[in-house]
C-alpha positions, 0 to 999 in steps of 0.5 A: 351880279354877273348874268351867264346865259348858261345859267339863265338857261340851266334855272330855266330848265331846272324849274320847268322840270321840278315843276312837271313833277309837281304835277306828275307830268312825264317827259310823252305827257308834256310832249303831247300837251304841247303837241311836240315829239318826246324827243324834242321835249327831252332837248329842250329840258336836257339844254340841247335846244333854247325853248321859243318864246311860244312854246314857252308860253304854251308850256309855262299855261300848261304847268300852271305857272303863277304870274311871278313865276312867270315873269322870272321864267320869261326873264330868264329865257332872253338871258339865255339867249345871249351869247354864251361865255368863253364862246371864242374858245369853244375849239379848245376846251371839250363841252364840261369845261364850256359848261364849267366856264359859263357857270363860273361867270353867274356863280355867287361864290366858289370854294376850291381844294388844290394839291398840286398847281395854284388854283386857276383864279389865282395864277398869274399870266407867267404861271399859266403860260408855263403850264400849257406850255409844258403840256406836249400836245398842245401847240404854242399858238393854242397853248396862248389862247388857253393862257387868255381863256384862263386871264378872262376867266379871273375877271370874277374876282374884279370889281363892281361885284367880285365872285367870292372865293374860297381855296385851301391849297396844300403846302406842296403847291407853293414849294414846286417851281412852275415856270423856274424861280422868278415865276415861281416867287411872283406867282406866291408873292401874287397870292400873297398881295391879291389875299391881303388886299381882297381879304374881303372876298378872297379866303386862302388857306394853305395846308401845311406839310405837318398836316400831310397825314391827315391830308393823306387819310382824306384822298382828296383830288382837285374839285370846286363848289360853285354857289348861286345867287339864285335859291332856287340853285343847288350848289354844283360840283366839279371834280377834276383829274389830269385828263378829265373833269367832270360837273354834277348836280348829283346832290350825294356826290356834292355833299360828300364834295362838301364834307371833304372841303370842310375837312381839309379847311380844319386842317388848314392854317388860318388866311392871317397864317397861310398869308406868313407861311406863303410870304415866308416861302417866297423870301426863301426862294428869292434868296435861293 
């Protein structure tokens, strides 16, 4: 499995926290005991500022930590120390999409609902350029770098351990035209080949036009789930506008993320019927 230092760094806080308020430990009372400032404490749980390896000691003696714990937790501050995903690109993308970016990289499995553009993950390097170059306010050098970010960003699906990917993307999707007809048919015969021959990692499911009303009741908006190898993880939730995109950890908002995702996924086709309409598409555009 992928290691992503944001990860390391997120179970490294998240445990530390859960388990001050095990002990009912408040945010002055770690900080006294550790004879740091409240604000500094808040820092270093908040992700702010990377613990040192002494005050993780003193603060992991002080949460009565077992020794098994203890190891994970010592173990997983040198993988935070590392050097963060995407770091190359942190001029272009604002700070929720470097954090998006980072836990992708350690992600287990991704479930992902489109309405409008082909996810992400599986565009292909004419389709991602034909994007950001429509955007009016981002400059052909920078629209290049995003292309590159977005290329990287796809290595998770790669061999010798492929993120597991699940997307239900609607029929409209495949019918608007990125990038004029040659990109838009290689873009569906790429979903096409890439689903069929990683069958085993890659579910796609494509809601047709007939479902358009029950699509509609549901107002659903673009958002991933992202899963952890880790137990000790909660699913996180990303929900994504044309202007904005937002992370949460907020277990109501991702159970409701969850609820929809499983609704339009009964709505969908199955992947073997996706897989036709999709191939069906791409004949009719080849021809047109």
């Amino acid at each position: 499995m992928t290691v992503s230092s944001p990860v390391a760094d997120w179970e490294l806080r998240l445990r530390i926290r859960e388990q001050a308020e095990r002990h009912g430990l408040k945010g002055g009372q770690m900080a006294k005991a550790l004879g740091i400032t409240p604000q500094y404490w808040s820092s270093l749980t908040g992700g702010k500022v990377l613990f040192t390896s002494e005050l993780l000691e003193k603060t992991l003696d002080v949460l009565e930590f077992g020794p098994d714990d203890r190891h994970e937790l010592l173990a997983l501050r040198e993988n935070a120390k590392g050097r963060a995903p995407f770091a190359n690109y942190s001029a272009l993308f604002d700070e929720s999409f470097m954090r998006l970016y980072g836990l992708e990289q350690g992600a287990q499995a991704i479930r992902t609902f489109e309405t409008s553009v082909v996810p992400g993950l599986l565009q292909t390097e004419d389709y991602i350029r034909a994007i950001m170059r429509s955007t009016a306010a981002t400059r052909p050098a920078e629209a290049e770098q995003r292309v590159r970010a977005r290329l990287e960003r796809q290595r998770r699906l790669d061999p010798p351990a492929p993120l597991q990917l699940s997307a239900v993307i609607s029929q409209a999707v495949l019918m608007s035209r990125v990038g004029g007809p040659q990109v838009h048919q290689k873009q569906l015969l790429h979903l096409r080949d890439i689903a069929t021959d990683r069958s085993d990692t890659i579910d796609l499911r494509v809601i047709p036009f007939e479902s358009g009303d029950s699509l509609a009741g549901l107002n659903t908006a673009t958002f991933h789930l992202i899963d952890f190898p880790s137990a000790r993880l909660p699913t996180v939730g990303w929900l994504e506008t044309a202007i904005h995109g937002e992370l949460t950890e907020d277990a109501r908002k991702v159970d409701a993320m969850q609820y929809l995702y499983d609704q339009v996924r009964a709505i969908a086709l199955s992947p073997e019927d996706s897989l036709q309409l999709i191939d069906r598409i791409a004949k009719q555009t080849g021809q047109s």
